[in-house]
N, C-alpha and C positions, 0 to 999 in steps of 0.2 A: 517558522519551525519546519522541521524533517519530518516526517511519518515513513517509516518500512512498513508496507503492503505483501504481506505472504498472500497470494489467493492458489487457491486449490478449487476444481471444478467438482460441485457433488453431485449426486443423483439426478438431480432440477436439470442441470447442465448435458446430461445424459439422453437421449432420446431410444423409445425401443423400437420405432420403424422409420423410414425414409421420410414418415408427413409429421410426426412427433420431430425427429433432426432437423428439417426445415422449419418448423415452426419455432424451435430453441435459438436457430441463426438468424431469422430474418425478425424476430422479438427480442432477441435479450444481446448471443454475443455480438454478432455486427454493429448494431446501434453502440451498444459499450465499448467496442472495439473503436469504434469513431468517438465515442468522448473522450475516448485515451487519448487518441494520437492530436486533438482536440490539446488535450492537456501540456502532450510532449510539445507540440509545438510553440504551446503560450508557456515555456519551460517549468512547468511545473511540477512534473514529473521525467524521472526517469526509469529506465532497468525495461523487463520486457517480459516474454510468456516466453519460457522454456520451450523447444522444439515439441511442435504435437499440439501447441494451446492448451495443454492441459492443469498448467500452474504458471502463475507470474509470480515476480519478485519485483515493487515495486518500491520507489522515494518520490514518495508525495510532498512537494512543500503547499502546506498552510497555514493560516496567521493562527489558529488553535485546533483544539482537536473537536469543537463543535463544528467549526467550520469545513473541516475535514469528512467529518461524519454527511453534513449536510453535499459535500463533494460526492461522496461515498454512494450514495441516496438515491443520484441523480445517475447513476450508474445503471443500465439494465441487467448487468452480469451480473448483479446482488442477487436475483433468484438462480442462477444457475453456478456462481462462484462462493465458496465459504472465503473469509477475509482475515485474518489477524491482523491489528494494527499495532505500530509498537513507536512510540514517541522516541526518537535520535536525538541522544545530547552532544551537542556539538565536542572536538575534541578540547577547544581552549578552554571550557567551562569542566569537564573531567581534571584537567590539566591544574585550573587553577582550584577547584577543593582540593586535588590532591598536596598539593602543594601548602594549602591552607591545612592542612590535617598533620604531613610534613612539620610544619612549625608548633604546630600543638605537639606534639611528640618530642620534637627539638627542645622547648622549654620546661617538659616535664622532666627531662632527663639533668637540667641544669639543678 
């Protein structure tokens, strides 16, 4: 299965001096940063962080969305990232209800 990954950076992800910012990099984004590319490479994932790091766009595959969540988790950017996840129905599976729906209409009209 597909997951699209909106993340957006909150407050957490924010630092207000130079040892708050370092301490946000070298604990949450960097580590996260490295299970992503972790990911991209065992292709897992695709898309990327918008110019600035301050929002990704991402297509996670996993076998559900517990196991996703459990991906998710293991993430550091969770305290400084907010996530929406939004499960991708493949096109041939739109393609074929629609079709199936198609014929129900087809047959009511006979």
């Amino acid at each position: 299965m597909k997951f699209l990954a909106l993340m957006k950076i909150n407050n957490d992800g924010i630092g207000n001096s130079d040892e708050e910012n370092r301490k946000i990099l070298t604990e949450k984004i960097i580590p996260g940063l490295k299970i992503l590319e972790s990911w991209e490479a065992d292709g897992k994932l695709e898309g990327g962080l918008f110019h600035g790091q301050r929002s990704a766009v991402l297509i996670v595959e996993a076998e559900s969305l517990d196991e996703l969540d459990g991906m998710m988790e293991t993430l550091h950017l969770n305290g400084a990232f907010d996530a929406d996840i939004i499960e991708l129905q493949p096109i041939s599976d739109a393609l074929a209800k629609d079709e199936e729906v198609l014929k129900t209409l087809d047959s009511s009209d006979a």
